[in-house]
N, C-alpha and C positions, 0 to 999 in steps of 0.2 A: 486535591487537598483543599481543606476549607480554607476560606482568606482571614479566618480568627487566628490559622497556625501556621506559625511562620518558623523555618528552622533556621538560629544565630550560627554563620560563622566568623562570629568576633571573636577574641579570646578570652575565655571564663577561667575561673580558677580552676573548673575540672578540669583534665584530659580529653574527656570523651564533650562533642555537639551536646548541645542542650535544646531541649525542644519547647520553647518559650513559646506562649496563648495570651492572648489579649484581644478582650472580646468589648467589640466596640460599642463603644458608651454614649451616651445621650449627650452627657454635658460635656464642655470643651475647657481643654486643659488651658489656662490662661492665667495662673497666679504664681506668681514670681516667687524665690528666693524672699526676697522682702518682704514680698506681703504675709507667709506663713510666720516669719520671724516677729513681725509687728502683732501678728494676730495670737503666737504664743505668749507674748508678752501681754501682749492688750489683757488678755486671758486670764493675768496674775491678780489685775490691778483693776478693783470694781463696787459695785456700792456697797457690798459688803462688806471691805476696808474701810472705807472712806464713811459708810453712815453707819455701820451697828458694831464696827470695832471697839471703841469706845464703851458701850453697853456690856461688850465681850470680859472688857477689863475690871469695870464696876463691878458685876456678878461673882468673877471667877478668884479676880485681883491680878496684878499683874503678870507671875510666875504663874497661875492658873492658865492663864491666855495664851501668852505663851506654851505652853505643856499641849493645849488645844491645839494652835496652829502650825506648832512642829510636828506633832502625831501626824496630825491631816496632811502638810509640807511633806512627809518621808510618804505618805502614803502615793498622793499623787505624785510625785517623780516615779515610784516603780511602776503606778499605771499607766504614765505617760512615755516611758522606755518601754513598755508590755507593747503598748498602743501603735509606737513609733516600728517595732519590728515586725508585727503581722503588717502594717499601711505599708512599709516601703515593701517591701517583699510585694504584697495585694493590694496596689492604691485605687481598691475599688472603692462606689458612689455607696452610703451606705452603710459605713463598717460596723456600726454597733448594734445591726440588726443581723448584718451577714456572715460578722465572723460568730460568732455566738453559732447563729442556725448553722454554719458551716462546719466548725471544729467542737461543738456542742450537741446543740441536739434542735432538729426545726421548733418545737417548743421554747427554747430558752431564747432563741431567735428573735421572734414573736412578741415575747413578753417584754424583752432589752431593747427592739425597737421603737414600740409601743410607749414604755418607760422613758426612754431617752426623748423622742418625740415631745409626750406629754411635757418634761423637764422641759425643753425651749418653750412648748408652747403655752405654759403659765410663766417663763419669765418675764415672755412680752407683755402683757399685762402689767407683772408686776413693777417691772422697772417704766412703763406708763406711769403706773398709780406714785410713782415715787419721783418721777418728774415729776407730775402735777403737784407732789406736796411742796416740792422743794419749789416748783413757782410761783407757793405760796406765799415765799420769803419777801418778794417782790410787789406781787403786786395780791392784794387780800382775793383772796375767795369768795367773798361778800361782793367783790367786784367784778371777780371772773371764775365763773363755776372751775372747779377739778376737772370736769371731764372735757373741757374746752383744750384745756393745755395739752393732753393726752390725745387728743385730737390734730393740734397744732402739731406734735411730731410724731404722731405716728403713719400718718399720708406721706412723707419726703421719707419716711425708711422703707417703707411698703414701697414705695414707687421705687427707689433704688434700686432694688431689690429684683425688680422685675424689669428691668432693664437687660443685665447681663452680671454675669460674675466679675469682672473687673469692678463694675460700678461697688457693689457690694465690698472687694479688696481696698481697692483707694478710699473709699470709707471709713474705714476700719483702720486704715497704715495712719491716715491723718488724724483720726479720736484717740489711736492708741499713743500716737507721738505726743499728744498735749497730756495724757493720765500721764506718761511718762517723767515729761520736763517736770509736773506738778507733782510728784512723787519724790522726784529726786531735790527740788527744791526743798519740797518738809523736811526730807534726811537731815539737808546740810542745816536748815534752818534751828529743826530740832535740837542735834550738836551743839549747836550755838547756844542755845536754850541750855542746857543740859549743863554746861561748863560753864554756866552762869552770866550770859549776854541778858541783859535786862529784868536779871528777878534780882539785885539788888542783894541777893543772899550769897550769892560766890558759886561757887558749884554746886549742884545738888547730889550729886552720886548717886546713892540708892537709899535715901533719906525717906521716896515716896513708896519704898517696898514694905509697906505696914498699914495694913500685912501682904504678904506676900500673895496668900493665896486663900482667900474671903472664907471667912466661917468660924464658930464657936468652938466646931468641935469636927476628928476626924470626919463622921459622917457628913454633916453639913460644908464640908471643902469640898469632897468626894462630890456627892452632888451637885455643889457648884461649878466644879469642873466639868461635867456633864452636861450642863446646860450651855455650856459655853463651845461645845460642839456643835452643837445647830451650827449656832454663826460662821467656826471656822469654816464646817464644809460650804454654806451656802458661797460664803467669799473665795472659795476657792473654784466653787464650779464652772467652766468653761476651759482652764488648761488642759483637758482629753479633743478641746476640737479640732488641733492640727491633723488628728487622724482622720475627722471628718473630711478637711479640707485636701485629701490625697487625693481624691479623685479626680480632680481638677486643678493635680500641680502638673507645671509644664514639665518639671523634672525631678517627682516624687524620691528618687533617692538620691536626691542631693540636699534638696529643700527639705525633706521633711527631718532626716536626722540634726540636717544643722538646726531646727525650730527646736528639737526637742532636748539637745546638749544642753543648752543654757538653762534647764527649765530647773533644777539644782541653786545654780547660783541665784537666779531671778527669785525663788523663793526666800531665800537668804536673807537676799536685803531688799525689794520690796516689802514682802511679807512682813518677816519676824523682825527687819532692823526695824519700821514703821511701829511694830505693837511694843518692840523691846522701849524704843522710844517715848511712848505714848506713858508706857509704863513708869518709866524714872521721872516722866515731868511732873506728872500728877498721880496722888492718890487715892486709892480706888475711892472712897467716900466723897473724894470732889463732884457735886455735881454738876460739874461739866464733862464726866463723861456717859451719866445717863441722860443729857438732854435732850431735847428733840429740835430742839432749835438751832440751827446753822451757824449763830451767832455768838454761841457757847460753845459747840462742839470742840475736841483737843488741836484739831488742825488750826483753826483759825486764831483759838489761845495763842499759841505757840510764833502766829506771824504777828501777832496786838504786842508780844512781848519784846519783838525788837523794833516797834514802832511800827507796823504796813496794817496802817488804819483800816485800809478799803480789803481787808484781809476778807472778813465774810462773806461779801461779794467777790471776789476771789474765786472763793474755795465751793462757793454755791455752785458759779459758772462751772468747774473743777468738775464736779458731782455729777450735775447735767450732762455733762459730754460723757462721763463714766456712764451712766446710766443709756443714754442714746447711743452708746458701743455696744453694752449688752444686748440691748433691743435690736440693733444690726446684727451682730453675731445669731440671734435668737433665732429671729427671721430666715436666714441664711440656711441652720442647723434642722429647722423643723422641716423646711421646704425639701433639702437632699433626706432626710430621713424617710417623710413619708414616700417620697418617690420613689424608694426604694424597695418598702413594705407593697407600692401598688406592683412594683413589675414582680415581687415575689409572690404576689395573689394572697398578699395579708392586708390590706386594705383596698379600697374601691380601685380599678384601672382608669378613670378620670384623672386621679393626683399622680399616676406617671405618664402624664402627659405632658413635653416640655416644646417649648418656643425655637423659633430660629437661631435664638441666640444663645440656647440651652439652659432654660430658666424654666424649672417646673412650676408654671404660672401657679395652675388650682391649688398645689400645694401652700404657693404663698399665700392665696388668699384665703384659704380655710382658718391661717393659722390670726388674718386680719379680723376674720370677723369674728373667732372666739374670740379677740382681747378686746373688741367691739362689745361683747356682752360684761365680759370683766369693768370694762372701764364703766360701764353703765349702773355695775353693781355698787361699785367704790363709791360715784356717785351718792347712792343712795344708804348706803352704810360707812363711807368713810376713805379714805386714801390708807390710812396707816392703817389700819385695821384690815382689809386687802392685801396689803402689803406682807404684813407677818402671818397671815393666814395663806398664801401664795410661797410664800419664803420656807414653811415648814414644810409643805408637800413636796417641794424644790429641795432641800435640804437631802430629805433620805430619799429620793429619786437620784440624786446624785452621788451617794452612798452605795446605793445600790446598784448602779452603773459602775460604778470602778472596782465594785467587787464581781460583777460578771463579766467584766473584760480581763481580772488578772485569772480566773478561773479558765476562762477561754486561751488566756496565750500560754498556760500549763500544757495545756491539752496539746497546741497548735506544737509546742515545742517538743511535745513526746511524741507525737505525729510525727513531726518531721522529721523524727530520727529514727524511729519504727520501720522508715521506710528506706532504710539507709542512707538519706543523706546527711552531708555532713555541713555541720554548725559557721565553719568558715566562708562558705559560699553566700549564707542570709549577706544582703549588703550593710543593714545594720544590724547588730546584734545588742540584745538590754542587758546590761553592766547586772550582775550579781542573778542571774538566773539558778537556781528555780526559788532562791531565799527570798526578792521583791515580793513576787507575788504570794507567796502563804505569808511575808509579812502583811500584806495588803489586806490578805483575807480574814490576816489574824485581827488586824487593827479595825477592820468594819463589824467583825463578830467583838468586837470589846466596844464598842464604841457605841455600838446599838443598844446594850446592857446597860451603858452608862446614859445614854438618852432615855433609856424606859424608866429605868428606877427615878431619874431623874423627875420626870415626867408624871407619877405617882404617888411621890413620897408626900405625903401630907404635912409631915413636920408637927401633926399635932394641930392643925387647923381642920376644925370640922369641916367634911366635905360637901356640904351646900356651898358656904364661903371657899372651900379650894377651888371647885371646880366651877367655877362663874364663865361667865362670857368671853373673857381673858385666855383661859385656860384654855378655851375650845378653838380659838384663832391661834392660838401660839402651837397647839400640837396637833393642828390639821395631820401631819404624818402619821399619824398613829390608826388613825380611823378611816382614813383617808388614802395614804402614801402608800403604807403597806398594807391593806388588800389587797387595792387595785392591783400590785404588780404580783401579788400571788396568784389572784383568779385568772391574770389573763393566762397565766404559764401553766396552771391547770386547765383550763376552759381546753387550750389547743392541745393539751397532751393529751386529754383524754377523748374528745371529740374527733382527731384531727389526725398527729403523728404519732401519737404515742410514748412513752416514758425513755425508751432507749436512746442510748447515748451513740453517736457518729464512731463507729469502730476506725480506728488509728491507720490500716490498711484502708479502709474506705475513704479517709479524708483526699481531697483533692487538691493540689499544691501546685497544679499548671493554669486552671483556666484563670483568666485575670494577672497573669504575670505581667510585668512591665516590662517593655522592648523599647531598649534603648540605643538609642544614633549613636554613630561615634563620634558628633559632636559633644555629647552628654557626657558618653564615657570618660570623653578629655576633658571634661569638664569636672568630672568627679573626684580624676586623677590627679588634677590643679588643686582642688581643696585639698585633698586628701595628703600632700607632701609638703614637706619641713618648711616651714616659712623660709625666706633667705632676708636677712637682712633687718634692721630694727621696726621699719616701715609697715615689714609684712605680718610681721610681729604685734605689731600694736592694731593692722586692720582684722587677727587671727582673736586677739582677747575682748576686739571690742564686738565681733561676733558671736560672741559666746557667750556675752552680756545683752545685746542689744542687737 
């Protein structure tokens, strides 16, 4: 028998032996319980919040923005319970290229990797281009070009990076823990704010809900709301990467469902309490929330108004660190992606090539010296301007990823019962199956309708003046986002494998199983039973949170 297949006799929920495969993998399993928890969190909380939320509320108005980042909020939790039960079940290297090709079809494979890929490997640029703006705040540009700054941190995350997967983990637990304190700080601060600490007026309630949700007239809300999607999803894109990081958890079905419970609540009150917030203190016509200046933005309003002067400085540092998590994360996701595409003979066999320490070197660096050219561009045209032009192809690439992962775990789930097994035995299972996912699918087919029209509608502005320079960096996805992931998914179906979908009998449900110690299993068995006592209690909710 090959030494990929090993038969368990531990006790499973079946009766009958179970014949567990796990075929051994490049990279080495080394990230903790905590660092997938930090890293789902980290996930929530990013410059998308923190620098175009604000813009989100102006446009849409506050109940717009909200309406925005709940839609989006309901959608990623079902892709991220989709996500969490194919990864624990198959914590393979890879997953957004393999389960697609796997329980889909090699085409849709292909294209989802490809797509997901390219997603990391414009955000590193972009959250570059947006460090450099923000170290504008500091010290002028006139004195230190943009692409200096972009420089200055993009060597120590590159080099992280290729070090080893820890180096990359510890990265990330430590960036994510200060977005965190700095998040929960605004809450309480906000609060404060809200019931009337230092405006002098008493409480404000919902005084700044006028209006509620920006526009003249039905149409014109409609569409405002629409616009106001870009932002949500780009802000939310990275909470699907726990799945990425299965392949290199030490003990993927423990670590990864516990990352992905909380991701519900974490939406809640990061997310929506932060824009609910945003929303009551100021009204949408305030221009402090379309600024571009650090110094007006709502966060820092918010700490001038109970006196924390050096507030801007602050919330700049705040940003910086959000932004150099992304770039970490980035880095990380593009490197296991492509090395995945190389061992499946869909990109060059160079980039699955990895180090001693299990680090798919070429990978990283491919994705260094594209944002080597980005940063060069921004340069010469601009930081912000890069930035929103990066941000939109980023936007429906990530759109488009969570709608071919809830499409893929339909399948994987009809699959796996087609072949009579039974539903109990998955070790995680996604809470409201099969409604999440056709909700998921339903809200990316509404939501792309509501970005096109959005996108379009002239309002009555002759289209020389609509369609200016502006226009064409703000909906790079259009011309952009969604070809590319059309042709590549044509290109291979019809060159390559062809249209057909992976037949239900045909899916494969053993090779890549995870084979677990029975130190693990008691270790699962530990979480998984009645807390005892108030202690265990409070270390059970604040995992759930944090």
């Amino acid at each position: 028998m090959s030494d990929h297949f090993i038969v368990s006799s531990a006790p499973v929920k079946s009766e009958t032996p179970v014949l567990h495969t796990e075929q051994t993998g490049k990279l080495h399993r080394k990230l903790q319980a905590r660092h997938l928890e930090m890293i789902a969190i980290g996930g929530t909380i990013g410059t998308g919040l923190l620098l175009r939320s604000g813009g989100a509320i102006a446009g849409a108005g506050p109940v717009g923005a909200l309406i925005c980042f709940s839609i989006v909020g309901l959608q990623v939790y079902g892709v991220a319970s989709s996500i969490g039960e194919m990864a624990t079940y198959l914590p393979v290297e890879g997953a957004f290229s393999h389960f697609p090709a796997r329980f889909v079809s090699p085409a849709l494979g292909f294209a989802s990797g490809w797509n997901y890929w390219l997603n990391w490997a414009l955000t590193f640029p972009a959250e570059m281009a947006g460090i450099a703006s923000l170290m504008g705040y500091w010290i002028s540009p006139e004195k230190c070009a943009s692409w200096v700054w972009a420089l200055v941190y993009m060597v120590p995350i590159v080099g992280i990076n290729c070090i080893s997967v820890s180096g990359f983990a510890e990265t990330e637990f430590v960036l994510s823990l200060v977005k965190i304190i700095a998040i929960v700080i605004f809450l309480i601060v906000g609060i404060c704010v809200w019931f009337g600490a230092g405006t002098g007026t008493g409480a404000l309630g919902f005084r700044n809900w006028s209006p509620a949700i920006v526009g003249e007239t039905s149409l014109n809300r409609f569409l405002n709301i629409g616009n106001g999607f870009t932002t949500a999803l780009f802000s939310y894109g990275g909470t699907e990467l726990v799945g990425l990081t299965a392949g290199e958890a030490a003990n993927p079905r423990k670590s990864v469902p516990r990352a992905i419970n909380g991701t519900f609540y974490r939406i809640i009150i990061f997310y929506l309490g932060a824009i609910f917030l945003v929303g009551v203190l100021l009204n949408p016509s305030d221009p402090i929330l379309s600024a571009s200046d650090i110094k007006t933005s709502p966060f820092v309003w918010a700490y001038n108004q109970v006196g924390i002067t050096i507030a801007a400085d602050i919330m700049n540092g705040v940003i910086i660190v959000a932004a150099t998590s992304a770039a970490n994360s980035a880095i990380y996701a593009c490197a296991r992606t492509l090395m995945k595409l190389a061992e499946d003979g869909q990109a060059p066999r160079i980039f699955g090539r990895v180090t001693r320490q299990g680090i798919p070197i070429y990978s990283v660096m491919v994705v260094a010296v594209l944002s080597l050219v980005f940063v060069i561009a921004s340069y010469s045209s601009g930081s912000a301007q890069i930035f929103d032009w990066l941000s939109g192809v980023i936007s429906v690439g990530i759109l488009t990823c969570w709608m071919i992962m809830s499409y893929t775990h339909l399948r994987f789930r009809y699959g796996y019962l087609a072949q009579g097994r039974k539903v109990e035995d998955l070790p995680y299972i996604a809470p409201f199956f099969p409604y999440s996912d056709y909700l998921s699918l339903t809200i990316g087919t509404v939501v792309s309708g509501f970005m096109l029209v959005s996108a379009f509608y002239t309002n009555g502005v002759d289209n020389e003046t609509f369609f200016n320079f502006d226009w064409w960096m703000a909906n790079s996805w259009i011309y952009c986002g969604i070809p590319l992931i059309g042709s590549l998914f044509l290109i291979h179906a019809t060159f390559v494998s062809g249209f057909r979908l992976v037949r239900y009998e045909d899916m494969d449900f053993e090779t890549n199983r995870f084979i677990e110690s029975e130190e693990e299993r008691a270790e699962i068995e530990a979480l998984l039973a009645k807390p005892k006592g108030v202690k265990e209690w409070g270390r059970r909710v604040w995992s759930k949170l944090f």
